[in-house]
C-alpha positions in Angstrom: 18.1 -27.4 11.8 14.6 -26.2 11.9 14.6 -26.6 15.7 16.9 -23.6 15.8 15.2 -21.6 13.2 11.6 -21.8 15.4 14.0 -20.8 18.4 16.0 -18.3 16.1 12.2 -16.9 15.3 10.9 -16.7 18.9 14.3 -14.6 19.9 14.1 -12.3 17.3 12.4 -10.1 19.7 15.6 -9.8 21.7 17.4 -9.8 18.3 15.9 -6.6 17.2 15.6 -4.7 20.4 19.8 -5.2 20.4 20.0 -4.8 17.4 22.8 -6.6 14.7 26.1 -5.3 13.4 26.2 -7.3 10.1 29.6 -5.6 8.5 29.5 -2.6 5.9 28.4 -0.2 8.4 24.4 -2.6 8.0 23.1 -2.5 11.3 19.4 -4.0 11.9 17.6 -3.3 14.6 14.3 -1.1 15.9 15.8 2.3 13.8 15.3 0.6 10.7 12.2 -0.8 11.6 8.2 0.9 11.7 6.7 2.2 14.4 4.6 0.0 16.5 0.7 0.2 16.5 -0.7 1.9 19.3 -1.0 -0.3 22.5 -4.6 -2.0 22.6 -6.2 -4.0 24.8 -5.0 -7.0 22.9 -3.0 -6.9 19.2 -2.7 -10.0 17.8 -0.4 -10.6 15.2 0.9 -13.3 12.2 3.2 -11.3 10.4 3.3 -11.6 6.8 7.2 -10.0 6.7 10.1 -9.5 8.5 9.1 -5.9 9.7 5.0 -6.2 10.0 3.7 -4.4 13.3 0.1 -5.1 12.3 -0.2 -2.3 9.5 -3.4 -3.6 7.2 -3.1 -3.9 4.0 0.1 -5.4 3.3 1.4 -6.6 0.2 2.9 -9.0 -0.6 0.9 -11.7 2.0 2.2 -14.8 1.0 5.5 -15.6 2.7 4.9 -15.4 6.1 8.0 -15.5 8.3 5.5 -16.9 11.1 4.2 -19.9 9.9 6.4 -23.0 10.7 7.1 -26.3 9.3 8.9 -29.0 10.4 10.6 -30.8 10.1 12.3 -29.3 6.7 15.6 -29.4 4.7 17.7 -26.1 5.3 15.7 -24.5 2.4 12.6 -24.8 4.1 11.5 -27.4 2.1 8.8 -30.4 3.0 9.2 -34.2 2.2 5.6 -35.7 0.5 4.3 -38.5 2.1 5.4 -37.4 6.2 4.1 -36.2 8.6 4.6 -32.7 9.0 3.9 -30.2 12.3 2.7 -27.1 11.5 2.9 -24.5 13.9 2.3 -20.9 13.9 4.0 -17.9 15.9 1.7 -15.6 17.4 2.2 -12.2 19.0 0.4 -10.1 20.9 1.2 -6.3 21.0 -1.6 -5.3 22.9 -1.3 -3.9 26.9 -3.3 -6.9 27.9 -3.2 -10.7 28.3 -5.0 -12.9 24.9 -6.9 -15.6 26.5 -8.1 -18.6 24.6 -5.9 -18.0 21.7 -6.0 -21.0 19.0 -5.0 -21.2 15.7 -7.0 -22.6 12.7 -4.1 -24.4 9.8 -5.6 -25.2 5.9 -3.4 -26.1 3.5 -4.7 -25.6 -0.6 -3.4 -26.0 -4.1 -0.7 -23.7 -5.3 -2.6 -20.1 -6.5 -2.5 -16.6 -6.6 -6.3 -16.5 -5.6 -7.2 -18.2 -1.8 -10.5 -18.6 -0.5 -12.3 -20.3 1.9 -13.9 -22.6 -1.1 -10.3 -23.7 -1.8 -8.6 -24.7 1.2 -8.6 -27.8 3.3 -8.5 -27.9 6.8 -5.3 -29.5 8.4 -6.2 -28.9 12.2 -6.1 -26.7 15.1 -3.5 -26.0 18.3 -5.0 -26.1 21.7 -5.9 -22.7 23.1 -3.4 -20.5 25.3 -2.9 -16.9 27.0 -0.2 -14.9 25.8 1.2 -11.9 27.7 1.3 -8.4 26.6 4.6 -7.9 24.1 4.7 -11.6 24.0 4.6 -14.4 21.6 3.8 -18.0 21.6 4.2 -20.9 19.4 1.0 -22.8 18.1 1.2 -26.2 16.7 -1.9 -28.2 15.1 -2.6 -31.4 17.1 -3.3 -33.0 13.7 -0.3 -33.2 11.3 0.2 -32.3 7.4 1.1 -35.1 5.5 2.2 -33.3 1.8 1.6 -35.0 -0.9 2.8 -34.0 -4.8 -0.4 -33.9 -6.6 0.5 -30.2 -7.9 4.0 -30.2 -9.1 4.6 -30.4 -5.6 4.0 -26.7 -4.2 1.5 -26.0 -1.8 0.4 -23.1 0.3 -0.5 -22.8 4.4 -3.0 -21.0 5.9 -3.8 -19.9 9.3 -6.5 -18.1 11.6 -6.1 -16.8 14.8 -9.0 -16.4 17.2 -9.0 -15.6 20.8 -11.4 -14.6 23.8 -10.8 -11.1 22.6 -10.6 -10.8 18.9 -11.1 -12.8 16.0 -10.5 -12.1 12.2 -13.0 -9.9 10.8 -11.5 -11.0 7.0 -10.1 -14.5 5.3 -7.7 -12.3 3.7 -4.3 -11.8 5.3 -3.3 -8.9 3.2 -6.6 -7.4 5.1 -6.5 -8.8 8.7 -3.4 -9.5 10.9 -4.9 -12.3 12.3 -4.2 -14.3 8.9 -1.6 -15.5 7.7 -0.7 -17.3 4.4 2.8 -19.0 3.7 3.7 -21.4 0.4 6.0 -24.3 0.6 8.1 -26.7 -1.8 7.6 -30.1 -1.4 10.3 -32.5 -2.1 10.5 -35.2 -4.3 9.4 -33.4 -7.9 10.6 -34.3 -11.3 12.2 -31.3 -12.5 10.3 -31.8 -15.5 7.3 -31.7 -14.0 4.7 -29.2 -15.3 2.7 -27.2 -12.2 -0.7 -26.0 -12.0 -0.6 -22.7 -10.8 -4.7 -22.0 -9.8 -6.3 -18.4 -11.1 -9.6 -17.6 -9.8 -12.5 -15.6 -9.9 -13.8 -14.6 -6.4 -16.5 -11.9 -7.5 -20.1 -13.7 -8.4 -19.9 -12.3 -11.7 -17.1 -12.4 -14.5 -15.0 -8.8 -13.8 -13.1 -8.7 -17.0 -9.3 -10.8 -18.3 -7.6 -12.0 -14.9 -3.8 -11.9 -15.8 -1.3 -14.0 -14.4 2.4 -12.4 -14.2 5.3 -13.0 -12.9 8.4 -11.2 -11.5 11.8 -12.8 -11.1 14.9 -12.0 -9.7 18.4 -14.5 -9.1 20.3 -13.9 -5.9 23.6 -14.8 -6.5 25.8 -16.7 -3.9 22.5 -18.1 -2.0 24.5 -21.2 -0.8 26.7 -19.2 1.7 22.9 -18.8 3.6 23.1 -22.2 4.9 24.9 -22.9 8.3 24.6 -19.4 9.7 23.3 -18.6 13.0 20.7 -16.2 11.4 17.6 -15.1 13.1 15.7 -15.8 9.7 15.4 -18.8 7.7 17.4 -19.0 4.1 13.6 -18.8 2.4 12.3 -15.9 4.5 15.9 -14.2 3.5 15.7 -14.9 -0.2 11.7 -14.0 -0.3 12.0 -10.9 1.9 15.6 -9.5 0.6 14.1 -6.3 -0.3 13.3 -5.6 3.6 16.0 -4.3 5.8 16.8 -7.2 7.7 17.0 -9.7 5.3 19.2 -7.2 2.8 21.5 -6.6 5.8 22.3 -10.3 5.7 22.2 -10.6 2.1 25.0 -7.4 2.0 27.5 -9.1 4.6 27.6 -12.6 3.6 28.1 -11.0 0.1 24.7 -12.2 -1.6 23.8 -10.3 -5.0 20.4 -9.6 -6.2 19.8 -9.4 -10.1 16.6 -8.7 -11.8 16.4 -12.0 -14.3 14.5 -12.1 -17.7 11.3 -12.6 -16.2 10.0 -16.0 -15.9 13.1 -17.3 -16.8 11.6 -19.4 -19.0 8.3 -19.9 -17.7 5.8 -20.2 -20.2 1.8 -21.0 -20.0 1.5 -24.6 -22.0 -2.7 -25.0 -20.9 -4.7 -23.1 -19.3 -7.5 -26.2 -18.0 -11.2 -24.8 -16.3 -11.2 -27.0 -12.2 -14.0 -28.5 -10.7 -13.1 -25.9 -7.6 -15.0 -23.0 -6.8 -13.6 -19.8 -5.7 -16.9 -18.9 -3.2 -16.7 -17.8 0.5 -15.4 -14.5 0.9 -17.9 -12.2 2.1 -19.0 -9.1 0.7 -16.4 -6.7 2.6 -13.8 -9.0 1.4 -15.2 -8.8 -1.9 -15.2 -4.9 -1.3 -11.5 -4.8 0.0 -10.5 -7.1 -2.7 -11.5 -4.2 -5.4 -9.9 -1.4 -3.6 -6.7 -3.4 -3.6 -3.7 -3.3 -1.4 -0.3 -1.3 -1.8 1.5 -3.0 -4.5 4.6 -3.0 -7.0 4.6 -0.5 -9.5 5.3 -3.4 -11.1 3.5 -6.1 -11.2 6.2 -8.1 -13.4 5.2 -9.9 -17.2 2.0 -10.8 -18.2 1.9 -14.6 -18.9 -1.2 -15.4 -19.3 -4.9 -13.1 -19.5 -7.8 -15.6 -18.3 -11.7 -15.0 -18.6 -13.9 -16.7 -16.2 -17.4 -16.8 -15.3 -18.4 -16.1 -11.4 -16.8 -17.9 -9.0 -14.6 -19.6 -11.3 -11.1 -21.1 -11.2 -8.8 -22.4 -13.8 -5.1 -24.1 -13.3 -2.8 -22.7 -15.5 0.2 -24.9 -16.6 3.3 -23.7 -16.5 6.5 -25.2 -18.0 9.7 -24.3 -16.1 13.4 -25.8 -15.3 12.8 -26.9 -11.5 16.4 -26.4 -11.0 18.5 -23.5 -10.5 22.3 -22.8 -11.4 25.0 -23.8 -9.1 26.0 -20.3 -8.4 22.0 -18.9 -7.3 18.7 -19.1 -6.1 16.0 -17.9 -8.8 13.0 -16.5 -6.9 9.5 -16.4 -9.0 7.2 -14.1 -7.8 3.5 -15.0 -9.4 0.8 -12.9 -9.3 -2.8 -12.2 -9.9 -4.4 -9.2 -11.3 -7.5 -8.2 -12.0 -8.2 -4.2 -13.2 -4.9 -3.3 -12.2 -5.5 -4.4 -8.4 -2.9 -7.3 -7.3 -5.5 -9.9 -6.0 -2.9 -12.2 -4.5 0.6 -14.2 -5.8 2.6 -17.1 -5.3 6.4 -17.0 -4.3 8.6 -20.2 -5.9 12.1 -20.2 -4.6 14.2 -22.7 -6.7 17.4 -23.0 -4.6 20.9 -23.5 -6.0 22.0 -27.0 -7.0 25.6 -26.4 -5.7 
């Protein structure tokens, strides 16, 4: 299974340019799709959605359709304990060959604040040259090996530097040579309670950090599983609201419905961690303020947070791990600070049926 999704991902290319008849008069392909930047020299690329051509900022940044594990169940999901590859897919929409093009992998604790002060490095791929309108896969000669310390969610991280360019931000919503991706580990109690990590990343405190959270069910999620889709099931239910993803969702009958939100999560401790949310510099600190294009919405406030500079707390939340038979519930967590959407957390909780 996740053989063919990496395969399904490096064809997409071909997918697109052809584009898709998916039924009810939905057709994906490059008309529904942006512009691509402007030809440079080299334009290297980890998209952090299904129809990124490098625009910076983007929002949301977490669910990267580019960052691979495997292997996975057919939800995307990671066993604890194994060794996992991770591997990333890199494009280059430039007019001229990327030499020496590696890729960096962290992995850190599930949060809707990342920095360089709370990540841990996994590895690095050997460097390669890709073409002009080409991709490649990179894979970390050291493995992941998950393990369910934090209710069993993690997030993956990954830099791309080449001869040519290298990121001039940690944050992917700011550079397209980062990209950020959360997965579900397998193996949790569905009682279990999970630290979802808040942070400070300004030197001083900047006023009540709120934690919200947006949530929507998609009804009929099982009939993702088996298809010959150039996505994933998890990069369809996080990016249904894009037009290739909601041109599958429409012909294999799949129903989005905004859901009380939370579903039920609530905030049972917010605890102060040892961790320390330092290491962005002071343009990212700067970019950070001036925010990137987000919901009107931001979803329900579920928790308002005070902390001193560089400071990070875990907030515990309470929620059924499971979802009904019939749907996938999709929690969107995020971070905000004055009104500016610092960064989020998706949590897909597939159907039990």
């Amino acid at each position: 299974m996740q053989q063919r999704v990496v395969i399904d991902r490096l064809g997409r290319r071909r997918f697109l340019k052809a584009g898709l008849a998916l039924g009810a008069g939905a057709v994906v392909g490059p008309a529904m799709l942006p512009r691509a930047a402007a030809a440079a020299d080299t334009f290297l690329l980890v998209r952090a959605n299904l129809v990124d051509v490098g625009v910076r900022p983007v929002y949301p940044f977490w669910e990267s359709p580019d960052i691979v594990p495997s292997p996975t169940d057919a939800w995307g999901r990671v066993a604890a304990g194994t060794n996992v590859s991770v591997s990333v897919i890199v494009e280059n929409l430039g007019k001229a060959t990327a030499t020496g093009v590696r890729a960096t992998f962290w992995w850190a604790n599930p949060s809707v604040a990342i920095t360089p002060g709370t990540v841990n490095l996994i590895g690095t791929s050997p460097s390669a040259a890709i073409g002009p309108s080409s991709s490649q896969l990179l894979t970390s000669t050291t493995p992941w090996v998950p393990v369910i310390v934090n209710g069993g969610h993690e997030c993956l991280i990954v830099e791309i530097d080449s001869d040519q360019e290298s990121p001039t931000s940690f944050l992917p919503e700011d550079d397209r040579r980062m990209g950020q991706r959360n997965e579900t580990v397998l193996g949790v109690d569905t009682h279990w309670h999970l630290p979802l990590a808040v942070a400070n990343p300004f030197p001083d405190p900047i006023g009540p950090i709120e934690l919200r959270v947006a949530t929507r069910l998609v009804r009929n999620a099982g009939r993702l599983i088996g298809q010959q889709l150039p996505f994933s099931p998890a990069d369809v239910l996080t990016h249904i609201d894009e037009p290739p993803a909601a041109a599958i969702a429409r012909q294999l009958g799949l129903v989005v419905e905004a859901a009380d939100p939370g579903v039920g999560v609530q905030v049972v401790d917010v605890k102060r961690s040892d961790l320390s949310a330092r290491g962005l510099s002071d343009s990212d600190l700067k970019l950070l303020l001036q925010g990137a294009p987000g919901p009107a919405d931001f979803g329900r406030t579920i928790a308002k947070i005070d902390l001193p500079g560089y400071g990070v707390a875990d907030a515990i939340l309470a929620f059924d791990h499971q979802a009904p038979p019939d749907a996938a519930i999709v929690h969107d967590f995020r971070e905000v600070i004055n009104g500016v959407g610092i960064g989020g957390k998706a949590l897909i909780l597939p159907p039990t049926a």
